[in-house]
C-alpha positions, 0 to 999 in steps of 0.5 A: 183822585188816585195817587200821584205816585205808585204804590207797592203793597208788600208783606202780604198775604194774597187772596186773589179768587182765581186761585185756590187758597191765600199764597204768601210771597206777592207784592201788588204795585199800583199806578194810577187807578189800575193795578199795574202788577200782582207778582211774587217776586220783589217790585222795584218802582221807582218814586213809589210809596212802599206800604208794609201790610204787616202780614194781613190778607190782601184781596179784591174789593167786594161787590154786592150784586143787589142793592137799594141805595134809596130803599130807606124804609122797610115797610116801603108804603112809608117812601110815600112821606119821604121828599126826594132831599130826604132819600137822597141824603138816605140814600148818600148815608146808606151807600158810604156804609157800603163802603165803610164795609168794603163794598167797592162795587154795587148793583143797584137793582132798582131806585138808584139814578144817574145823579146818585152814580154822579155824585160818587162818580165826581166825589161829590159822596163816598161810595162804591161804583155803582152800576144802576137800574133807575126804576124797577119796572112792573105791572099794575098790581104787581111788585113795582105797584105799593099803592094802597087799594084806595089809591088810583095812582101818583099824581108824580114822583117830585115829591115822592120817594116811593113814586121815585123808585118804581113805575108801573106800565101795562102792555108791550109799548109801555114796556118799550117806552119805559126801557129805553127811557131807562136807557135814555137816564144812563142805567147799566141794567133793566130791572122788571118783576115777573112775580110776586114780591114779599114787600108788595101789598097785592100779588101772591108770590107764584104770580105771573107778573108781565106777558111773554110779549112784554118781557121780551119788549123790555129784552129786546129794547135793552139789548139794543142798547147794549145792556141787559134785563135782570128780574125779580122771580122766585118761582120755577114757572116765573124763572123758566120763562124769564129765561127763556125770553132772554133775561139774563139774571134772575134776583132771589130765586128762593123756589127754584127748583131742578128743571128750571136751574137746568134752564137757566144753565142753558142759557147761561143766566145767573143768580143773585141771591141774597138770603139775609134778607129774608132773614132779617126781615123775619127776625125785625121787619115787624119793628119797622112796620112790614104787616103780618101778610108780608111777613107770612111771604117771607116765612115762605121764601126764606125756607126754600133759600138755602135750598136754592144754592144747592140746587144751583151749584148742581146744575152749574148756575153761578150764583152772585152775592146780593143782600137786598136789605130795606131801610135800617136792616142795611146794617146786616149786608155783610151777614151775607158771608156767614149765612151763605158758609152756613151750606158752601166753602168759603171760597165759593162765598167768596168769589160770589162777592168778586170774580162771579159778581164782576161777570155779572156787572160785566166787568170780568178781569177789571173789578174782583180780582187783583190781577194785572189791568184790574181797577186797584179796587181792594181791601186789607184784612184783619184775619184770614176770611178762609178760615173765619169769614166773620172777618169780612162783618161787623161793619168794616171793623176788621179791615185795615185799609179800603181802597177804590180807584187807588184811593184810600178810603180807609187806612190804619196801615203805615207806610215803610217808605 
């Protein structure tokens, strides 16, 4: 529950996205859940609790656009050996270290259900808000398919955290049939592969996953529920025609190139790419079980992922923060920072994890910003995040105070009165 009474934030300073650069001078008054005024000049409230920052950075809760709550092994054949208790205690371990690094917000791209958002929901867990896929849908020896060659499929999920997470389906009307049970189980968003996969067994990663009939069942059954389609693609041939057929974000992305970000800038289609993954995979996914053949495929993609933030941002994409990391790599999501800095400005890796990703889940002006009307979704730092962005890493260590929903879920800051 939020505060009871208002809360003034003051002798801070603001980095709010939508502007350039940190501006001194702000206080941010807070009302229930929402932030009731960003100003910069004095607020008076009255019964308000009055916090002094001690001159930190205040600035918008992050939010990660590619997450998997449930994902808790690396090598994700081993989700076969995991009960559905097991991955849901996982999974309430790996989404409260969300937070714990300032994640207020995260996109669940696939294994993630209503309970899991529920249970965060009603404060049952900590977490952030999670916006969910339920299960990643694909083709019969496609991404979503993880079964060993000798195995003619699951017998049900019950038991079983990989069955759990993924559904295979072949043809247009299983498409449609598996969309709108999504919906049915109060997913946000539609999760389908249309190419190869680093972590899947079978597919080479320039195959074409699902027919155009296919991908534009699953459109056109999710728009009609009010939500949309993202999908896993890292080829040109697999962006473009994802795209084309109506899917509204693609995730990875890594082998585009010029033609097919001119086609999703036409269409107003966002990235969400998410390079640490690839790169923690290299450096100790061996050490969890991953096998030499995946590995090669993300020798591949991981080459081609700084490439595609450039080829992006010269065709006008936006592109939204995402880490995407298996079982215990989790602990690298806010490498994320570093590795984008690496090839942008740190405003831009920025707003990636706010104002972009906020667009993304559809929450424009209510999450990623700390403007007036906004959910007070924020977190207090240690450090300026434009001159170092290392601040915003090493699990939360230089965040003095997060907050969700006007509530605290960390605070090292006293209050002045």
């Amino acid at each position: 529950m939020s505060s009871s009474h208002p809360i003034v934030l003051r002798n801070l300073k603001l980095l709010e996205p939508t502007f350039d650069e940190v501006r001194e001078g702000y206080e941010i008054l807070i009302e229930g859940d929402r932030i009731r005024e960003l100003s910069d000049t004095p607020i008076t409230a009255a019964l308000a609790q009055v916090i002094d920052c001690g001159g930190r950075v205040v600035m918008p809760g992050l939010i990660d656009c590619h997450v998997h709550c449930m994902h808790s092994e690396v090598y994700m054949r081993r989700m076969e050996d995991v009960p559905l208790t097991m991955a849901a205690a996982r999974g309430a371990r790996r989404i409260r270290e969300m937070i714990d690094r300032g994640f207020t917000t995260a996109r669940d791209t696939g294994g993630t259900d209503w309970g899991m958002k529920a249970a965060v929901d009603q404060g049952l867990i900590p977490g952030p808000r999670l916006f969910i896929a339920g299960r990643s849908i694909g083709p019969t020896g496609g991404h979503s398919d993880g079964r060993s060659r000798t195995n003619s499929g699951y017998a049900c999920p019950c038991c079983n955290g990989q069955a759990f997470l993924r559904l295979v389906v072949d043809g247009a009307d299983e498409v449609r049939k598996a969309v709108r049970e999504q919906m049915r189980q109060g997913c946000d968003h539609v999760k389908i592969m249309v190419s190869g996969g680093v972590a899947s067994p079978h597919d080479p990663l320039d195959s074409d996953q699902f027919s155009d009939d296919e991908i534009s069942a699953a459109v056109e059954e999710a728009e009609a529920f009010g939500r949309y389609v993202c999908a896993h693609a890292y080829t040109p041939r697999a962006i473009t025609r994802a795209v084309t057929l109506g899917v509204r974000t693609i995730e990875h992305g890594n082998l585009i190139d010029a033609a097919a970000a001119a086609v999703m800038a036409e269409h107003g289609a966002y990235l969400v790419a998410n390079l640490v993954a690839y790169v923690a995979m290299k450096e100790r996914a061996a050490e969890y079980g991953m096998p030499p053949a995946m590995l090669e495929k993300n020798d591949m993609v991981l080459e081609g992922g700084y490439r595609s933030l450039e080829i992006c941002r010269e065709a006008g994409v936006k592109v939204a923060y995402g880490s995407d990391l298996l079982g215990p790599l989790a602990t690298d999501q806010s490498r994320e920072f570093s590795i984008r800095r690496e090839v942008q400005p740190a405003m831009d890796v920025i707003r990636s994890a706010t104002t972009i990703a906020a667009e993304v889940i559809r929450r424009p002006g209510q999450l990623g910003t700390l403007k007036a009307g906004a959910w007070a979704d924020l977190i207090v730092v240690d450090g300026d995040p434009l001159d170092d962005i290392s601040v915003l890493e090493n699990q939360g260590a230089r965040m003095a105070a997060i907050m969700k929903g006007g509530v605290f879920h960390k605070n090292r800051i006293g209050a002045a009165a």
